[in-house]
PDB file with one MODEL, atoms N, CA, C and O in Angstrom:
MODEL        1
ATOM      1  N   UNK A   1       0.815  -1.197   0.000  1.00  0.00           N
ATOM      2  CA  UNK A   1       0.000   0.000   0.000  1.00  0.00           C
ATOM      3  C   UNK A   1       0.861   1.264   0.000  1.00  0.00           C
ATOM      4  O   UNK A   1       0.669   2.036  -0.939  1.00  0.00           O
ATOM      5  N   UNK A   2       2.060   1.688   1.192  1.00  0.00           N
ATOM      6  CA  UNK A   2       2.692   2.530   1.286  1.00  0.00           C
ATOM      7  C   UNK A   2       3.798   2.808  -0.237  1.00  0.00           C
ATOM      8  O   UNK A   2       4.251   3.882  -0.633  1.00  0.00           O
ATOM      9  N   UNK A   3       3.965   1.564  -0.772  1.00  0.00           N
ATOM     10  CA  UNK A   3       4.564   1.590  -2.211  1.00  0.00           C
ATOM     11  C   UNK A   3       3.963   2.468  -3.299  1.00  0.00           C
ATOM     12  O   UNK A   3       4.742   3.056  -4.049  1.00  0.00           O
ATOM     13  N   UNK A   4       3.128   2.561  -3.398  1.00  0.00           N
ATOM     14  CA  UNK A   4       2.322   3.230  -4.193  1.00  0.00           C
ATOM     15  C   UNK A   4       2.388   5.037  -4.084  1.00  0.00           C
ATOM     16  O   UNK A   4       1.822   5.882  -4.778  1.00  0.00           O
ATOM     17  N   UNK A   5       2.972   5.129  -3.352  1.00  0.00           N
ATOM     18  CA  UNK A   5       3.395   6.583  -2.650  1.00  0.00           C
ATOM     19  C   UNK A   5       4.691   6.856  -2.670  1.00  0.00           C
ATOM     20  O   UNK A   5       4.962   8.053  -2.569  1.00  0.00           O
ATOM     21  N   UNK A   6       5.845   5.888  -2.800  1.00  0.00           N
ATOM     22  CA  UNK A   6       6.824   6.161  -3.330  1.00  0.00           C
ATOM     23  C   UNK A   6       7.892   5.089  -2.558  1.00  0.00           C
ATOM     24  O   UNK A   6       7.607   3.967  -2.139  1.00  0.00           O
ATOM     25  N   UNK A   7       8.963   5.646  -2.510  1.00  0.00           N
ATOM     26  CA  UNK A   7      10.153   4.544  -1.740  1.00  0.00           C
ATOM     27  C   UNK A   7       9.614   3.809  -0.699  1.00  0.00           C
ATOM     28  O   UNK A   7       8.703   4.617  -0.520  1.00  0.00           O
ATOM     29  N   UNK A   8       9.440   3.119  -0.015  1.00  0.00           N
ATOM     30  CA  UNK A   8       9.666   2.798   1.442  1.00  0.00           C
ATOM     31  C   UNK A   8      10.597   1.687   1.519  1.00  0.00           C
ATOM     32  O   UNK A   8      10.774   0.707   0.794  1.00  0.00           O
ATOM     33  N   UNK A   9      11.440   2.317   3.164  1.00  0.00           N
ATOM     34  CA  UNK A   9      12.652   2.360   3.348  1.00  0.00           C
ATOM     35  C   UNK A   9      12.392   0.488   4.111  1.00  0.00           C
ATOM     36  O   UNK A   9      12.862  -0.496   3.541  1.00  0.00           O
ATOM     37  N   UNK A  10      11.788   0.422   5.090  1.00  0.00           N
ATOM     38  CA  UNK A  10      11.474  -0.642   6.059  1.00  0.00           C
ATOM     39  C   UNK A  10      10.427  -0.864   6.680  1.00  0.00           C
ATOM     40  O   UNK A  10       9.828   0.167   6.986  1.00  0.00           O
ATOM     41  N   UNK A  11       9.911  -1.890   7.024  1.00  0.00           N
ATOM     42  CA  UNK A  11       8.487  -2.185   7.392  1.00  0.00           C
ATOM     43  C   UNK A  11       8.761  -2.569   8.756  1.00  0.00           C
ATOM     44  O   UNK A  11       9.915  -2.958   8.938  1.00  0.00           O
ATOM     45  N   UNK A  12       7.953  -2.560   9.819  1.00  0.00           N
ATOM     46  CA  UNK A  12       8.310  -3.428  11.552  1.00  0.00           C
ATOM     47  C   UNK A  12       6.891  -3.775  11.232  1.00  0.00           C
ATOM     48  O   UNK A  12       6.148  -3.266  10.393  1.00  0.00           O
ATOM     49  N   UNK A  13       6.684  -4.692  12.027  1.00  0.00           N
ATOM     50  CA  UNK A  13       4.918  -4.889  12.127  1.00  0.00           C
ATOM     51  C   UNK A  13       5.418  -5.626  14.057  1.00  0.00           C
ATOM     52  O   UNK A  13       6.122  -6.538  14.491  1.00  0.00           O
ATOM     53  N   UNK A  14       4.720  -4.770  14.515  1.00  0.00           N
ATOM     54  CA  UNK A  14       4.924  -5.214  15.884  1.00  0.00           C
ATOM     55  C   UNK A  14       3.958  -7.004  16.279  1.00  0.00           C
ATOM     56  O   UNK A  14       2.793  -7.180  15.923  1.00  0.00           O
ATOM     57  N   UNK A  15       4.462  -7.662  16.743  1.00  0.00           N
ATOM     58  CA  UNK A  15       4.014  -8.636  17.023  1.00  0.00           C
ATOM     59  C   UNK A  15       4.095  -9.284  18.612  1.00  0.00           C
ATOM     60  O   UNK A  15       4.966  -9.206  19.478  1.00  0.00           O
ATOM     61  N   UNK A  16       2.898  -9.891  18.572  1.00  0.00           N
ATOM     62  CA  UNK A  16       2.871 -10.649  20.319  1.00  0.00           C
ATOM     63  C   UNK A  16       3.988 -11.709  20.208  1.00  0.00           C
ATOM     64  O   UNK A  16       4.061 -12.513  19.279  1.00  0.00           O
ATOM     65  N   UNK A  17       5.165 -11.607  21.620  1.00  0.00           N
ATOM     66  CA  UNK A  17       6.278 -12.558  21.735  1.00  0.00           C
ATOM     67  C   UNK A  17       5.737 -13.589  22.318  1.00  0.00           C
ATOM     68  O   UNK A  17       6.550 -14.027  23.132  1.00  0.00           O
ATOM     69  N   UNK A  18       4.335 -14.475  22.312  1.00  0.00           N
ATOM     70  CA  UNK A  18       3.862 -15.357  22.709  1.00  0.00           C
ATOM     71  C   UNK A  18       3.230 -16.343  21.638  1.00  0.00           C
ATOM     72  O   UNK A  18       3.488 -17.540  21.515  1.00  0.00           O
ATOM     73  N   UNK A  19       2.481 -15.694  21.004  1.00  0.00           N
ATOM     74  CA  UNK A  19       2.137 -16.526  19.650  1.00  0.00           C
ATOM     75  C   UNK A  19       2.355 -15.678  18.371  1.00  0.00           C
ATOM     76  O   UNK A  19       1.713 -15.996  17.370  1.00  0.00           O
ATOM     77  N   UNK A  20       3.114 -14.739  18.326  1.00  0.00           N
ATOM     78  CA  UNK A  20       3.806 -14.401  17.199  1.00  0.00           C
ATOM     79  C   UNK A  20       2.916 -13.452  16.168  1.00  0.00           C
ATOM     80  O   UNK A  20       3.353 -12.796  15.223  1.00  0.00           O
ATOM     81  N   UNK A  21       1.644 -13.559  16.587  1.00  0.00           N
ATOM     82  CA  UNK A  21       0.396 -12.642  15.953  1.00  0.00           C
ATOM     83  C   UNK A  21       0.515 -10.740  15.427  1.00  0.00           C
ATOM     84  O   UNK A  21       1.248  -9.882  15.921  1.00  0.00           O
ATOM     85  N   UNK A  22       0.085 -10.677  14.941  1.00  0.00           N
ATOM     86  CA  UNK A  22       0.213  -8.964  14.797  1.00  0.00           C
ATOM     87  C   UNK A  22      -0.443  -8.281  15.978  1.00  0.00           C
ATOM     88  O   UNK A  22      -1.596  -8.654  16.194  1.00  0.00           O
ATOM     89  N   UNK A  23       0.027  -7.406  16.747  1.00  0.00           N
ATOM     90  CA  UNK A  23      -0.408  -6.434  17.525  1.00  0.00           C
ATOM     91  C   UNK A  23      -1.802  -5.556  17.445  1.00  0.00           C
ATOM     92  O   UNK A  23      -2.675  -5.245  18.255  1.00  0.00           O
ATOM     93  N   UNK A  24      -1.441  -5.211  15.411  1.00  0.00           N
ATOM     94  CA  UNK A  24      -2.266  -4.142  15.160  1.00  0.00           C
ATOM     95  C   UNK A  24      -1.283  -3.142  14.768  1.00  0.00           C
ATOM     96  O   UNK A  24      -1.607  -2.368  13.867  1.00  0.00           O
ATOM     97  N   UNK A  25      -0.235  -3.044  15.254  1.00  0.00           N
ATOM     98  CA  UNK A  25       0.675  -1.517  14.645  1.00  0.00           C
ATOM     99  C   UNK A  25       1.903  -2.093  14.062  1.00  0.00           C
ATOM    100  O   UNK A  25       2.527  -3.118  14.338  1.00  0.00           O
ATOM    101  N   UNK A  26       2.131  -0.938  12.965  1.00  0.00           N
ATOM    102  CA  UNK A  26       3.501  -0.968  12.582  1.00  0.00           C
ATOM    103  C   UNK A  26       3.664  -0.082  12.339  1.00  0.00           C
ATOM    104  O   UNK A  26       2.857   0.834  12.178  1.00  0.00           O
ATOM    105  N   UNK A  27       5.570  -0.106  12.172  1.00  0.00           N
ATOM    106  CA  UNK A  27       6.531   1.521  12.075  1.00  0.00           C
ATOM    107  C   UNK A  27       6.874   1.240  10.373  1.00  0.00           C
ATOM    108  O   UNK A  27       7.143   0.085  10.040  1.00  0.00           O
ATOM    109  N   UNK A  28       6.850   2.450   9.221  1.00  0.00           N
ATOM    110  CA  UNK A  28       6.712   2.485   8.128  1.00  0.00           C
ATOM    111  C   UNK A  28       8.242   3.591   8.013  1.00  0.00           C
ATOM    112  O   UNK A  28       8.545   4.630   8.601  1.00  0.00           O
ATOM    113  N   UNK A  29       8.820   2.899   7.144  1.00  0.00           N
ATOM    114  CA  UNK A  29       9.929   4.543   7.027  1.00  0.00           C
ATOM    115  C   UNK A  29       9.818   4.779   5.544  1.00  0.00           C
ATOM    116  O   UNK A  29       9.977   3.801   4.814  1.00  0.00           O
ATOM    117  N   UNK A  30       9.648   5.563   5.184  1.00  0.00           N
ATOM    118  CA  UNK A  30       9.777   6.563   3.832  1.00  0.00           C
ATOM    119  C   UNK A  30      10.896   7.685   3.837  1.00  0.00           C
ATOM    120  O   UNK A  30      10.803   8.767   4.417  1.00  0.00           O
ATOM    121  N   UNK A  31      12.149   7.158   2.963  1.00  0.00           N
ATOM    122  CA  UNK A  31      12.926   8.084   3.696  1.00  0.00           C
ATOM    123  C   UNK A  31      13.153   9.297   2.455  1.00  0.00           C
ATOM    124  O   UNK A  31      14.267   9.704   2.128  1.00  0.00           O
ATOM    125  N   UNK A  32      11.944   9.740   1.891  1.00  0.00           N
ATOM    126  CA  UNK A  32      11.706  10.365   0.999  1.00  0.00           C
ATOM    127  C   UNK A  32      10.594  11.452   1.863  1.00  0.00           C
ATOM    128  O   UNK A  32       9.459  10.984   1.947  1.00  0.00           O
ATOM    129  N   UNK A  33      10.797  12.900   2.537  1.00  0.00           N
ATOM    130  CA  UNK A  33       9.422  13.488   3.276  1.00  0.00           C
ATOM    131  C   UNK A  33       8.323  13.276   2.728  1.00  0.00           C
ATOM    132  O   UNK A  33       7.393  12.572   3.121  1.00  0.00           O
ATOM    133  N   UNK A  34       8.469  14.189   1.355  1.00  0.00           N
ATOM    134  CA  UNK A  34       7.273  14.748   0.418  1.00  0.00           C
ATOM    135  C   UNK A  34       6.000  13.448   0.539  1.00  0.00           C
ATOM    136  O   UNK A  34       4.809  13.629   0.792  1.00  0.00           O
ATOM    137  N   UNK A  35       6.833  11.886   0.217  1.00  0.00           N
ATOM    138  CA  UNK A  35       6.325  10.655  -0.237  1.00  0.00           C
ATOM    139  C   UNK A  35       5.803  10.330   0.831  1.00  0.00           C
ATOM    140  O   UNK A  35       4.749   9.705   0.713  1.00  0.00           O
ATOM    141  N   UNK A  36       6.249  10.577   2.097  1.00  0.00           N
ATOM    142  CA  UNK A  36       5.651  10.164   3.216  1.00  0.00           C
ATOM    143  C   UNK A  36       4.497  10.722   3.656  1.00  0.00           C
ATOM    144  O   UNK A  36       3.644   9.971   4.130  1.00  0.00           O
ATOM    145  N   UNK A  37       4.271  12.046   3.588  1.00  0.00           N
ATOM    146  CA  UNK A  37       3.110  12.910   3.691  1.00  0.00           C
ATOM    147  C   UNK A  37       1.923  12.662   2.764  1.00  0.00           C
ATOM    148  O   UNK A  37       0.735  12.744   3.077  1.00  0.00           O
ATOM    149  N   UNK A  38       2.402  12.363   1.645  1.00  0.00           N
ATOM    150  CA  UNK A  38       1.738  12.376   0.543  1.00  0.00           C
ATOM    151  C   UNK A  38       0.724  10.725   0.768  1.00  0.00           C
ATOM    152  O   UNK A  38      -0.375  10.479   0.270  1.00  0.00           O
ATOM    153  N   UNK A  39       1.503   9.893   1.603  1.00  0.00           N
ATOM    154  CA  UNK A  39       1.112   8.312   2.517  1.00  0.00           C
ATOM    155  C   UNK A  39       0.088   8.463   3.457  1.00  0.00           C
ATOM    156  O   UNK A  39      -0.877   7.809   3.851  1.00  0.00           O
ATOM    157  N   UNK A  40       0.652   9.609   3.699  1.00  0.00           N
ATOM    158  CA  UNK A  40      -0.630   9.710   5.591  1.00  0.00           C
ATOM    159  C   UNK A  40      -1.447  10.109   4.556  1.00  0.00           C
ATOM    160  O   UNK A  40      -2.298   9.331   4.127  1.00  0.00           O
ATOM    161  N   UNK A  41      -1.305  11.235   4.084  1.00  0.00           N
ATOM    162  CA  UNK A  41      -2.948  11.519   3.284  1.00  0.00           C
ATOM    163  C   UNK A  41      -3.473  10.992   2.616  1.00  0.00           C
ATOM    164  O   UNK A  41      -4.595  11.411   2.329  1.00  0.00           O
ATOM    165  N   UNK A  42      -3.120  10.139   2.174  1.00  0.00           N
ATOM    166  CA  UNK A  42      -3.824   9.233   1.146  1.00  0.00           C
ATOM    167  C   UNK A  42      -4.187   7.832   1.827  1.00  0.00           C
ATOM    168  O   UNK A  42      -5.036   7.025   1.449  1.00  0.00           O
ATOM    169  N   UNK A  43      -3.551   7.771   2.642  1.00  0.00           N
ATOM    170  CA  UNK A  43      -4.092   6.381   3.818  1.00  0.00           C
ATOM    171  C   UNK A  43      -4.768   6.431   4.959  1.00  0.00           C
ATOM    172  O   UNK A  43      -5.751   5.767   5.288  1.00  0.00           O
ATOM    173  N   UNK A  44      -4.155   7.304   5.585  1.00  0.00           N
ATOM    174  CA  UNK A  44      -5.325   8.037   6.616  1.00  0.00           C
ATOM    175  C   UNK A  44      -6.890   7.783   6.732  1.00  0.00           C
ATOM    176  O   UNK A  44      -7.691   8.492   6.124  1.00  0.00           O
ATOM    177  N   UNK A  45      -7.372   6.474   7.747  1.00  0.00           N
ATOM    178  CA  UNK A  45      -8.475   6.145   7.694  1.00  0.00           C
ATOM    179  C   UNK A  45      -9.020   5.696   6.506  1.00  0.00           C
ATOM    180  O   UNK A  45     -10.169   6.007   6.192  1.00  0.00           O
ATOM    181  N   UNK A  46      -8.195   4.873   5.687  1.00  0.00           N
ATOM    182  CA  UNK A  46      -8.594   3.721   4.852  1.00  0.00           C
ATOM    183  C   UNK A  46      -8.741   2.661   5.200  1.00  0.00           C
ATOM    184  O   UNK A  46      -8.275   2.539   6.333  1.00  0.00           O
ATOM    185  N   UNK A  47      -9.262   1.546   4.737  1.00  0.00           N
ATOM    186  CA  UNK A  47      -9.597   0.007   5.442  1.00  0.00           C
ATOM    187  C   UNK A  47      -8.787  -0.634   4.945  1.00  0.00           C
ATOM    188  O   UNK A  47      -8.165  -0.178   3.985  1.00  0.00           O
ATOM    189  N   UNK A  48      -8.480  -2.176   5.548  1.00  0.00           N
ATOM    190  CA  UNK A  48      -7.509  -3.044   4.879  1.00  0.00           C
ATOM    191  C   UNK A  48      -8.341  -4.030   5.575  1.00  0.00           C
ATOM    192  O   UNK A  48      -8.724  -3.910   6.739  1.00  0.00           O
ATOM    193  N   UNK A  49      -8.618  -5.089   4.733  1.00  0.00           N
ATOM    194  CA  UNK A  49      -9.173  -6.300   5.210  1.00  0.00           C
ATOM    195  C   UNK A  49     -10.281  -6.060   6.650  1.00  0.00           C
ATOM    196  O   UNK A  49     -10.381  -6.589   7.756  1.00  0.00           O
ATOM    197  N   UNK A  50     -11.032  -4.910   5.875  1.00  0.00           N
ATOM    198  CA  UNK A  50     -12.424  -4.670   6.597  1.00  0.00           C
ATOM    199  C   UNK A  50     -11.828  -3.817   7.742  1.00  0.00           C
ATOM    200  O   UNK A  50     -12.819  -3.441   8.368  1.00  0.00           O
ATOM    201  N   UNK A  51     -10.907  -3.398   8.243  1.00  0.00           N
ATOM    202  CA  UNK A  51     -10.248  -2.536   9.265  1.00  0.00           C
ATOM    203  C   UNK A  51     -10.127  -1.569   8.945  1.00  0.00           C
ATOM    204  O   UNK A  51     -10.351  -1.550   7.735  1.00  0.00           O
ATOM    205  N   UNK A  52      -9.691   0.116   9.585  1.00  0.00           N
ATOM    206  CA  UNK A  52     -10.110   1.176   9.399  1.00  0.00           C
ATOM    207  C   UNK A  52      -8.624   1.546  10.264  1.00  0.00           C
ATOM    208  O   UNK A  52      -8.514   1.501  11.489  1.00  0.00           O
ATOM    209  N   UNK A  53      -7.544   1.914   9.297  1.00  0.00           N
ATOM    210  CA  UNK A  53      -6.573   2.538   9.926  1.00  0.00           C
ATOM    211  C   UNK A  53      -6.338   3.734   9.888  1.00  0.00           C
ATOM    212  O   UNK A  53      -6.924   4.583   9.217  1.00  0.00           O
ATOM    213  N   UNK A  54      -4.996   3.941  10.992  1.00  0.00           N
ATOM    214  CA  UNK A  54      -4.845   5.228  10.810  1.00  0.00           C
ATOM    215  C   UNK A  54      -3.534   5.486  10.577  1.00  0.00           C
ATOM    216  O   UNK A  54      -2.669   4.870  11.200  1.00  0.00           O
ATOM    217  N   UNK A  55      -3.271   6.290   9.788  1.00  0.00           N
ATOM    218  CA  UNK A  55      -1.678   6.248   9.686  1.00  0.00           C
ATOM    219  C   UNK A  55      -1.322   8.424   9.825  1.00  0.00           C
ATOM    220  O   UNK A  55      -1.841   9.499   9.523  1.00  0.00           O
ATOM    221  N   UNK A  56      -0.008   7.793  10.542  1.00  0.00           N
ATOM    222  CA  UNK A  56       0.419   9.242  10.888  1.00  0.00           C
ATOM    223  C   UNK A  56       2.208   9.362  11.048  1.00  0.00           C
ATOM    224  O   UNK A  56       2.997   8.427  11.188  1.00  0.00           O
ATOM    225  N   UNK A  57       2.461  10.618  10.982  1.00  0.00           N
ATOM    226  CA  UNK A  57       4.409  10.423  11.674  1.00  0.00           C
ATOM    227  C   UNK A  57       4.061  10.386  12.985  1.00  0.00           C
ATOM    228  O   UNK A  57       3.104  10.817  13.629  1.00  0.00           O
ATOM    229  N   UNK A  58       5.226   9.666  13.287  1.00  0.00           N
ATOM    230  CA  UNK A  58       6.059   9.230  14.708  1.00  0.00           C
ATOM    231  C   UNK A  58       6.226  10.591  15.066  1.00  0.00           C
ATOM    232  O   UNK A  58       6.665  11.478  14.335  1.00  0.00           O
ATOM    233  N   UNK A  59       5.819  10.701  16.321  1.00  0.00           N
ATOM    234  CA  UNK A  59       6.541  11.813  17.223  1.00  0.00           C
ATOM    235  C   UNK A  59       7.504  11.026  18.214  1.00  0.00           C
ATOM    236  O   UNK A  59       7.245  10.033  18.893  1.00  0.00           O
ATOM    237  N   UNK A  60       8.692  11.750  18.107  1.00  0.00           N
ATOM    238  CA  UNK A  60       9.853  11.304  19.286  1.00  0.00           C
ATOM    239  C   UNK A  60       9.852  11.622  20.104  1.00  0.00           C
ATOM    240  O   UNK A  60       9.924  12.851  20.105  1.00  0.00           O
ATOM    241  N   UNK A  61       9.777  10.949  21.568  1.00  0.00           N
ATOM    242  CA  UNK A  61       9.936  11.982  22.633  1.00  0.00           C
ATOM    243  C   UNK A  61      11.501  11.943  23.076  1.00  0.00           C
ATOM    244  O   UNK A  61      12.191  10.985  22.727  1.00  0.00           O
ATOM    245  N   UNK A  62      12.044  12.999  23.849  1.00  0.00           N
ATOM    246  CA  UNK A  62      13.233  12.535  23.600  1.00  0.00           C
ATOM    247  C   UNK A  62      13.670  11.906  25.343  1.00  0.00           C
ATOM    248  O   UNK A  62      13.215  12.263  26.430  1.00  0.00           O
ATOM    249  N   UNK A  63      14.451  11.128  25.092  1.00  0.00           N
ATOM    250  CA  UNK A  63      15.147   9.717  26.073  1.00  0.00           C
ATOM    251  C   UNK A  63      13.805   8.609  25.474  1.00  0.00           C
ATOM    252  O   UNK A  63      14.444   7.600  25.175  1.00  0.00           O
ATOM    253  N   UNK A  64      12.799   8.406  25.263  1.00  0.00           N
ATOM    254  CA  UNK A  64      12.328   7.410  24.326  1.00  0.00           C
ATOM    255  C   UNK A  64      12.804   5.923  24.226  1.00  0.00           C
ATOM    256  O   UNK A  64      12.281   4.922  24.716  1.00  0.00           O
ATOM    257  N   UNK A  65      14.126   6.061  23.332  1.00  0.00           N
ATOM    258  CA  UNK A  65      14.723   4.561  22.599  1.00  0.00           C
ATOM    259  C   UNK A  65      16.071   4.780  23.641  1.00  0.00           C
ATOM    260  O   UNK A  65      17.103   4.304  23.168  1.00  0.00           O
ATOM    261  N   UNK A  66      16.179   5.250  24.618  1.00  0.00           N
ATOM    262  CA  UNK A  66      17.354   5.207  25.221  1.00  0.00           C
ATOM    263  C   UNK A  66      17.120   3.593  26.621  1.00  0.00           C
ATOM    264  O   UNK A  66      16.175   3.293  27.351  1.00  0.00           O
ATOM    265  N   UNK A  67      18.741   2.850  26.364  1.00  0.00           N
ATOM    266  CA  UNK A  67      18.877   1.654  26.959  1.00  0.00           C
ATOM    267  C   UNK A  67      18.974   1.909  28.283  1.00  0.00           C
ATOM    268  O   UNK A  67      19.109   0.983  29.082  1.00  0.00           O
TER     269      UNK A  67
ENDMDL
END
């Protein structure tokens, strides 16, 4: 889907470490801006297999990804 909008860089699809299932979310990188914006708006509360997502940028907070 996000292909259709231009590069994308890497896909995550978060998954349960118990039976391996999808969560429901994933992290999308477009490492192109314009293409990425141009993604949220055009995906933004579209359906996929009868579901109704939402897609948006990541806000960082910062200390976040810190070990």
């Amino acid at each position: 889907m996000f292909s259709a909008y231009g590069l994308v860089g890497y896909v995550v699809i978060l998954r349960d470490r118990m039976n391996g299932r999808s969560k429901g979310n994933a992290f999308v990188e477009m490492p192109i801006q314009a293409q990425g914006e141009q993604a949220i708006l055009g995906l933004d509360h579209t359906e996929i297999d009868g579901m109704k997502i939402g897609v948006r940028e990541m806000e960082y907070r910062a200390g976040e990804f810190n070990n």
